[in-house]
N, C-alpha and C positions, 0 to 999 in steps of 0.2 A: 181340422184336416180330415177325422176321420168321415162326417157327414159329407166335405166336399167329395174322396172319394169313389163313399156310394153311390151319391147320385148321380156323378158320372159314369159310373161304371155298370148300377144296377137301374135305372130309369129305363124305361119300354126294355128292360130284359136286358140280358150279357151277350156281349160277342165280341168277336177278336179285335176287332175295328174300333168300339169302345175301349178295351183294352190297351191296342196300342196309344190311343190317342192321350188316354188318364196315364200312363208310362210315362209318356213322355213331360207330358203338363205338371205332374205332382213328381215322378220319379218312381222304380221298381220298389226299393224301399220299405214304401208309405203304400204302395198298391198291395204291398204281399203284409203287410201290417193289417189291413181290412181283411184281407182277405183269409191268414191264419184266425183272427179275432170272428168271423163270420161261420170262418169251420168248425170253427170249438162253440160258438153260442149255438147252431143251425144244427149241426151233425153234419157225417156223410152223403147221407141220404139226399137231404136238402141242399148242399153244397153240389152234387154229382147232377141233379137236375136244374137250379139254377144255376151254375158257374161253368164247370166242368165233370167230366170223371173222374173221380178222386182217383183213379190210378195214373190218370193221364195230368195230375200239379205238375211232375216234374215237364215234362212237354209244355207246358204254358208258362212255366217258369222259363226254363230257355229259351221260347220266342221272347219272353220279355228281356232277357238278358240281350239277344240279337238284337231289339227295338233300341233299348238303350245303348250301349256300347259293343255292338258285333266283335271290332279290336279285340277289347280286352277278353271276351268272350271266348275266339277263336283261338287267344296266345294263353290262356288259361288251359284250352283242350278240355270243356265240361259236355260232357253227353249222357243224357240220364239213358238210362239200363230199362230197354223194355221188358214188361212184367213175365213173360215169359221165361225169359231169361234172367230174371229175378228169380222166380222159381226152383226154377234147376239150380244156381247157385246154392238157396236156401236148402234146398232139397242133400247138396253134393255139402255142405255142412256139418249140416244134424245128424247125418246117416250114421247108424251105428255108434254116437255120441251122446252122451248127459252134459250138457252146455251147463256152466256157472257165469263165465264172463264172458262178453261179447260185446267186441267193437265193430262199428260199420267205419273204416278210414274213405275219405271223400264224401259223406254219405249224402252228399246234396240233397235232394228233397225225400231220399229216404226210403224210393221204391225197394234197393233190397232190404236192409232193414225190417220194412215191413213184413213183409212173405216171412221172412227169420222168424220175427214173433208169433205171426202166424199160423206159422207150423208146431210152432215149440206150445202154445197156448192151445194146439189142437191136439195135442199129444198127452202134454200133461199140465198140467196147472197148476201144481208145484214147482215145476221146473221152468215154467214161463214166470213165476214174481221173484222167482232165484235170480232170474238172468235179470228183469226186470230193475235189480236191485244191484249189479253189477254191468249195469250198459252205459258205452261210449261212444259218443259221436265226434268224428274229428272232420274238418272241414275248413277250407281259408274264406270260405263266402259263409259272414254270421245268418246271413237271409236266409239261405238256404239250409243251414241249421235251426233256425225258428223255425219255417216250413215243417221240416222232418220231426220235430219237437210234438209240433201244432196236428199233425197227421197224426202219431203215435195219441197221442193226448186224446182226438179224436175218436180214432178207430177203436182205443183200448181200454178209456178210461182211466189211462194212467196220469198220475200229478206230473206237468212240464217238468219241476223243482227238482224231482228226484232222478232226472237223467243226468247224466254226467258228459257237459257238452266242454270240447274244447275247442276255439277257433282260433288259426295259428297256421302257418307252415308245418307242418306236420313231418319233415324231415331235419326240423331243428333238434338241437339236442335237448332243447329245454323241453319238449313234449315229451311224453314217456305214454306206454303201452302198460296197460297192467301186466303181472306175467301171471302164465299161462291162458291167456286169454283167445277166443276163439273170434279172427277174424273175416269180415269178409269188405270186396273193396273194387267197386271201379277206379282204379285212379286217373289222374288227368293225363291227358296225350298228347305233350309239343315236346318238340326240339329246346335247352334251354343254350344260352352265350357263355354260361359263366359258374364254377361250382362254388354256391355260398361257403361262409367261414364257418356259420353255425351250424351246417348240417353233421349231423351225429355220424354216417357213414356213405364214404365216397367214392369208396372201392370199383362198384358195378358203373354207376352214375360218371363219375370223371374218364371213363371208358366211350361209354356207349351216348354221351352230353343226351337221353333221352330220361324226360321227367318221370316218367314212369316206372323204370328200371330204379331211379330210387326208391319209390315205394314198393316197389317189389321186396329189394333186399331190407330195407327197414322192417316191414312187414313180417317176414319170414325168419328175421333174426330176435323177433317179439313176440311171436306168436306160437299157440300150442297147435290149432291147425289154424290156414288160411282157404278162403275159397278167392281167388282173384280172377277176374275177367281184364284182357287188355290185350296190345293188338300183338300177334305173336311172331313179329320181326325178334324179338327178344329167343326166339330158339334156335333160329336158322344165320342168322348175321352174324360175320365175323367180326362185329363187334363188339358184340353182347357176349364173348367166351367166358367172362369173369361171375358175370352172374348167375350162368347156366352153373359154374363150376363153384359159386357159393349154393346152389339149388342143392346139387348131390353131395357137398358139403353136409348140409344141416338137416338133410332127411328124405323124404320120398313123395310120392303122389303120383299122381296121373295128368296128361296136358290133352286135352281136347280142342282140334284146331279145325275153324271151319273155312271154307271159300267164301268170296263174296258174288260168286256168279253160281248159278243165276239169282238164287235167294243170299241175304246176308245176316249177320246175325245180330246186328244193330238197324232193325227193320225200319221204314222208316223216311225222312228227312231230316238234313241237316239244319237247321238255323244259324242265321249268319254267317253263307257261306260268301266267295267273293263272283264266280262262275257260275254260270248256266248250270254244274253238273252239282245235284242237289240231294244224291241219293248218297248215302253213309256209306262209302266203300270199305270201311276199316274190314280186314283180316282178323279175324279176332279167334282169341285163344281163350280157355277157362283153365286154370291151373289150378288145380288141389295141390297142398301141402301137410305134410305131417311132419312136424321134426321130432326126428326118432334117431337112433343109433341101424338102424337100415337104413339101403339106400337106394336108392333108382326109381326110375320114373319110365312109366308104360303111358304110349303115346298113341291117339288114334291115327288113322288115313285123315287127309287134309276131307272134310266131310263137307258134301256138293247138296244141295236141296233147293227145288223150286218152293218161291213164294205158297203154294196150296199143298204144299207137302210140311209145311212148318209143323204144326203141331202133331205130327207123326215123328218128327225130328228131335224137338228142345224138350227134351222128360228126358230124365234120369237111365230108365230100363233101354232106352234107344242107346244114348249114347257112350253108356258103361258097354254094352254088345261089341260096341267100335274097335275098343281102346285091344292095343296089341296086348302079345302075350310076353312078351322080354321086357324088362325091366333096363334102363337105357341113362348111361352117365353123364349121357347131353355135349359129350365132345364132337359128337357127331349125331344130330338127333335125324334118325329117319321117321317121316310120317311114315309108315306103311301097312296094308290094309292087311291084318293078319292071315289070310286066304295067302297072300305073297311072302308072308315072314320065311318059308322054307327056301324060296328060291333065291330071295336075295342073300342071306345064311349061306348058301353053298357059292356065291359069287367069290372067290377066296383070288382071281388075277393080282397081281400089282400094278400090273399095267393100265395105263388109264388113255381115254379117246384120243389126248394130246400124242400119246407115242404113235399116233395112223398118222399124225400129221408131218409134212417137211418144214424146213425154216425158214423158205423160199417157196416163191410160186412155183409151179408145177401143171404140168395140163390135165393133173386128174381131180379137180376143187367139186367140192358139192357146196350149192348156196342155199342157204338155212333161214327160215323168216325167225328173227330172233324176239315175235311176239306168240304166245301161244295162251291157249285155252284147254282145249279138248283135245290137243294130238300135236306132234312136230311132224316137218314135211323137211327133207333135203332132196335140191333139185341138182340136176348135172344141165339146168339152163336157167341162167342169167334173167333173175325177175328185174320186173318195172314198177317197181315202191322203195318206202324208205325203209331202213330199220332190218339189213342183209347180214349176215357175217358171210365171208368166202374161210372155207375150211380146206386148204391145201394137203390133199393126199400125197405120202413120200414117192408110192409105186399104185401101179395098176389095184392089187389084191385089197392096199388099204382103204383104198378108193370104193370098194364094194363091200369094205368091212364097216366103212363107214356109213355109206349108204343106205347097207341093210340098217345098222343099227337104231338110224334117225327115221327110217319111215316104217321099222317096225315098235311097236311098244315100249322098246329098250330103254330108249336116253329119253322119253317121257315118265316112264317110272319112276325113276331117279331124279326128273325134275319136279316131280309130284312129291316123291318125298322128303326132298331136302328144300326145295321151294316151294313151287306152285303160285308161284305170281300173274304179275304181266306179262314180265318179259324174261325170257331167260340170258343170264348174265352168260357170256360167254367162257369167262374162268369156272364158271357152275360145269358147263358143256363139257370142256377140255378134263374139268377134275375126274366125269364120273368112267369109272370101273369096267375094263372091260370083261366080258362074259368069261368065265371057267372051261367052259366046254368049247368043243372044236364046232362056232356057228356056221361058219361059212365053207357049206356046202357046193357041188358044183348046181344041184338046182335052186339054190340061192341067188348065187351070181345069174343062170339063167331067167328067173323072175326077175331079177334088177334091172337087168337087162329089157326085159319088158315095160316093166316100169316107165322106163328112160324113154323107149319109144314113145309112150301115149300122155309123156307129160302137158304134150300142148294139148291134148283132150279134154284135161281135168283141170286148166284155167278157170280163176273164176276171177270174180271182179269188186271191191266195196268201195268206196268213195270216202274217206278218211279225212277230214279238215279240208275238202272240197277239191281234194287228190284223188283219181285213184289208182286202189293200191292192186297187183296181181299177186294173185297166189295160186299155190296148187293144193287142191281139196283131194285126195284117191277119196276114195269109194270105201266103207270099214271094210269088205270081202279082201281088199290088198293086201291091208296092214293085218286080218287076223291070218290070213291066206300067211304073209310074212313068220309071224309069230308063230305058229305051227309048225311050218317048214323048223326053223331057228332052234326051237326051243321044246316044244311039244305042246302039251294040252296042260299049260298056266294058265292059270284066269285073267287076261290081262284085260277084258272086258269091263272088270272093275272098275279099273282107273279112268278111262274115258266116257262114262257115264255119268248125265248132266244131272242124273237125283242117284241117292243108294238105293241100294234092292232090298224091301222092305221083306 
């Protein structure tokens, strides 16, 4: 089998199309069987010019995954960890650490992993045959444990024999974590039906039914530190309160949470998606953990970068800069950019944007495009798209309290740092805080007033699923014009800026 193969795969040379075609014909298997056997007899070297880039197996592993069963592919949730972000992981690890034991959980083909040893073997080399001789790979796809096997084996000259692989569910109870071991983990990313009988702990998981969230609290309840990367629904959903609330249970860290507009942090394409839309949207977070007898966890601004700003972004010294200065118990976790820690601190109302509102209609409604990016708009005219909320004012005054507050920086703040999605949930809207201080001035109301006049000026127009949709764009001179009047001289310029300010 092995000659059939190569010669399909490696005659007049390798390419994708070869690839798929010996996938399908022999099966992923028996392709990734030549092909660990090829990297170990050949090297890196030779393998990175005939085959692929050795950093880029796992990307040719999961197109071969898509080639053969996309399904199972997709309902598994396996997305290999670009090196970059592999880095920063390894990097957010070792820091300030003497590693003995070290598990990669998920480690599919082993890109973090790798950077791990390769930092720790650039360090010292005592402490890279220490870990060496206490490493664990856990994984439910054995291929992709061979791979990562066949890589290490490779790149390091270490014996396959003496890694300690297990291939398993790795939420059952029959697997076990060594203790004090120092992990790190993409783990897998679906929705599941149903909570097994063997899994060890169900607590977070039968909550939030997201696969992930189990390996989080497994993880974390195993581990001396973790570095985890995943998508960071798990800090802001009301449904994940259980596992924020075993987080500052069992210790501390820091959460690092990025956008995925306009760069993402999973760079890239998806393999084996089902849509036209083939770019990795995930949101994604990196969470450190320590379990200590401290607790809290310091969280950065949800952090924004274009594609040609990346590597000025994903390193270590960038992103430790981010991360706020309060230490945070995650029952209410705010992203927020510590430039604003002081102001939202002094926000002490009880009152929240629901008390502007009546329980009945009323003739003072502002309509709200309840899709956002870069800024909220509430308009006192009646847009022509989908996806409106109408926000019914009880009187005149609230009407301009609300007004102000939606088209100036306010309830964009707050949606930045409690969400920052697609779309803003309307219970998000209603929940957030109104201001401390007395905003609404009389030339408040008088710019709103203006406002309202020249709303039909600042129509604009996009074409959405072959609709289109209106909206109203102001001009930033409105909303910081807003913001000053309101507030004074806060940086709210921060939050609406499509990269950070280097």
């Amino acid at each position: 089998m092995g000659n059939k193969v190569e010669a399909a795969l490696l005659s007049h040379g390798f390419n994708l199309n070869k690839y798929e075609e010996t996938v399908l014909e022999y099966g992923l298997s028996d392709v990734w069987n030549f092909l660990t056997s090829y990297l170990i007899e050949n090297g890196v070297d030779t393998f990175s010019k005939n085959i692929v880039d050795f950093y880029d197996i796992g990307r040719l592993y999961e197109i071969g995954l898509a080639i053969e069963n996309k399904y199972s592919k997709k309902e598994a949730g396996k997305y290999y960890t670009p090196r970059d972000v592999s880095k920063l992981m390894a990097d957010l690890l070792i820091e300030n650490n003497q590693l003995n034991c070290v598990a990669d959980v998920g480690c599919g083909c082993g890109n973090l992993i790798i950077e791990v040893l390769s930092k720790i073997k650039e360090r010292s080399l005592d402490e890279f045959n220490n870990v060496i001789s206490n490493l664990y790979l856990f994984d439910l796809d054995k291929t992709a444990i061979n791979i990562c096997k066949a890589r290490i084996t490779a790149m390091f000259g270490v014996d396959a024999n003496s890694i300690n692989d297990v291939c398993g569910d790795f939420l059952s109870k029959t697997i076990k974590v060594p203790n004090n071991c120092y992990i790190i983990s993409n783990p897998p990313y679906s929705q599941i039906k149903e909570i097994k009988k063997n899994w060890e702990y169900k607590t977070a998981i039968t909550e939030s039914k997201d696969l992930y969230v189990g390996f989080i609290e497994k993880i974390i309840r195993s581990s001396k530190k973790a570095v985890i990367v995943s998508p960071q629904s798990y800090i802001v959903g009301s449904k994940f309160g259980k596992i924020r609330n075993i987080l500052f249970e069992k210790g501390n860290g820091d959460i690092y949470s990025f956008d995925n507009v306009p760069g993402t942090l999973f760079n890239g394409r998806k393999q084996g998606v089902f849509n036209t839309n083939t770019a990795n949207g995930v949101r994604a977070s990196i969470l450190t953990f320590n379990n200590s007898e401290i607790k809290g966890f310091r969280l950065t601004h949800l952090i924004r970068f274009r594609t040609d700003e990346r590597d000025n972004v994903i390193n270590i010294n960038y992103v430790k800069e981010q991360l706020g200065t309060k230490k945070q118990d995650l029952k209410r976790p705010l992203k927020c950019f510590k430039e604003l820690e002081f102001f939202v601190e002094n926000i002490e109302s009880e009152l929240k944007i629901s008390s502007l509102l009546a329980e009945e209609t009323t003739d003072y409604c502002v309509h709200v495009n309840s899709s956002a990016r870069y800024f909220i708009v509430g308009s006192s005219k009646q847009l022509s798209r989908n996806g409106t909320m109408d926000l019914y004012a009880k009187d005149e005054e609230s009407f301009y309290k609300l007004y102000a507050l939606l088209n100036s920086s306010y309830a964009y703040l707050w949606w930045r740092m409690l969400d920052g999605g697609i779309l803003i949930p309307k219970s998000l809207l209603l929940d957030i805080p109104l201001p401390s201080n007395d905003y609404l001035k009389e030339d408040v109301v008088a710019y709103c007033k203006d406002l309202i006049k020249n709303e039909k000026k600042y129509l604009v127009y996009k074409k959405n699923a072959g609709v289109m949709q209106e909206s109203i764009k102001f001009p930033e001179y409105c909303r910081e014009k807003l913001n000053k009047m309101m507030f004074g001289n806060i940086p709210f310029e921060l939050i609406h800026s499509n990269k950070e300010i280097f």
